[in-house]
C-alpha positions as CSV (number, residue, x, y, z in Angstrom):
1,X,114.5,84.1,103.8
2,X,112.8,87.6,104.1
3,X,110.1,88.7,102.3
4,X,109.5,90.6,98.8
5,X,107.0,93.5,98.3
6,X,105.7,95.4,95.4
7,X,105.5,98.9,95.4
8,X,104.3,100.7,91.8
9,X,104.8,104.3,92.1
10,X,104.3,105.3,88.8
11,X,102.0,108.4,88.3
12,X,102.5,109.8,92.0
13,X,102.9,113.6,92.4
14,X,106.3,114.3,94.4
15,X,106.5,113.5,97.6
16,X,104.0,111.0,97.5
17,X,106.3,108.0,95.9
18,X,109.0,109.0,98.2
19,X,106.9,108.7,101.5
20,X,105.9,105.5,100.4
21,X,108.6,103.8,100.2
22,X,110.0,104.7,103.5
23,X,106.8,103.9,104.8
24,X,107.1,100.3,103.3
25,X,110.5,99.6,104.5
26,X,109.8,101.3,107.6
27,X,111.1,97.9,110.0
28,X,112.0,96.2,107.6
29,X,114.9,93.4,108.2
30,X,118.0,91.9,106.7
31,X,116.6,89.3,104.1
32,X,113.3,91.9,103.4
33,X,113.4,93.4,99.7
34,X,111.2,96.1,98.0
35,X,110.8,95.8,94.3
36,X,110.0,99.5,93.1
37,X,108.5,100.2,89.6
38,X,109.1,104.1,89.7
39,X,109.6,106.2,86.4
40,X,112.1,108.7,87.6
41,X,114.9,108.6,89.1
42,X,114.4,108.9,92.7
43,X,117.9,110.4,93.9
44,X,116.5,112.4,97.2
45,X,115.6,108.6,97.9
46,X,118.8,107.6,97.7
47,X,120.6,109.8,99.9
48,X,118.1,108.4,102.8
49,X,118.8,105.1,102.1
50,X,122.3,105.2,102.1
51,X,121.8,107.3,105.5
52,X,120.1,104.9,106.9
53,X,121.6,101.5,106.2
54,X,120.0,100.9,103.1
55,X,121.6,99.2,99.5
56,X,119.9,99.2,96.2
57,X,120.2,97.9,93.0
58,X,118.6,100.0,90.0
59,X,117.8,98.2,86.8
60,X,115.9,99.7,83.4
61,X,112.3,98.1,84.1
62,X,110.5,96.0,81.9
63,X,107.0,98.1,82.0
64,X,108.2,101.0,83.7
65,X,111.8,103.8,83.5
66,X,113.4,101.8,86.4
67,X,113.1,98.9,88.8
68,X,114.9,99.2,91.9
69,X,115.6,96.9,94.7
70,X,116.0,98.2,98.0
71,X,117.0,96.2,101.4
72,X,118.7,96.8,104.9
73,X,122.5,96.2,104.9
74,X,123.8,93.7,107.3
């Protein structure tokens, strides 16, 4: 089993939230997950991810516009 982080991006100025998450799953491996509490939709995110071998799931979040999960593809 991988591991699960947190990342709250809400109230960043562009590009901040954006360079944060690549930061945080910067190495991360198959079974890793980022749980992202963002309130925009992040789609120049989304192009990288799917560059880069990345899936997500985006959900309506609880405190927050969105939650998204992001991990590598196998």
């Amino acid at each position: 089993m991988g591991r699960e982080v947190l990342l709250d991006v809400r109230g960043m100025e562009a590009p901040e939230p954006l360079e944060r998450v690549l930061e945080t799953i910067d190495g991360f491996e198959v079974g890793d997950v980022l749980r992202l509490v963002i309130d925009c939709r992040p789609q120049p995110l989304y192009r990288i991810l799917n560059r880069n071998g990345f899936a997500y799931d985006e959900r309506p979040g609880r405190e927050s516009l969105y939650e998204i999960a992001i991990w590598r593809e196998s």
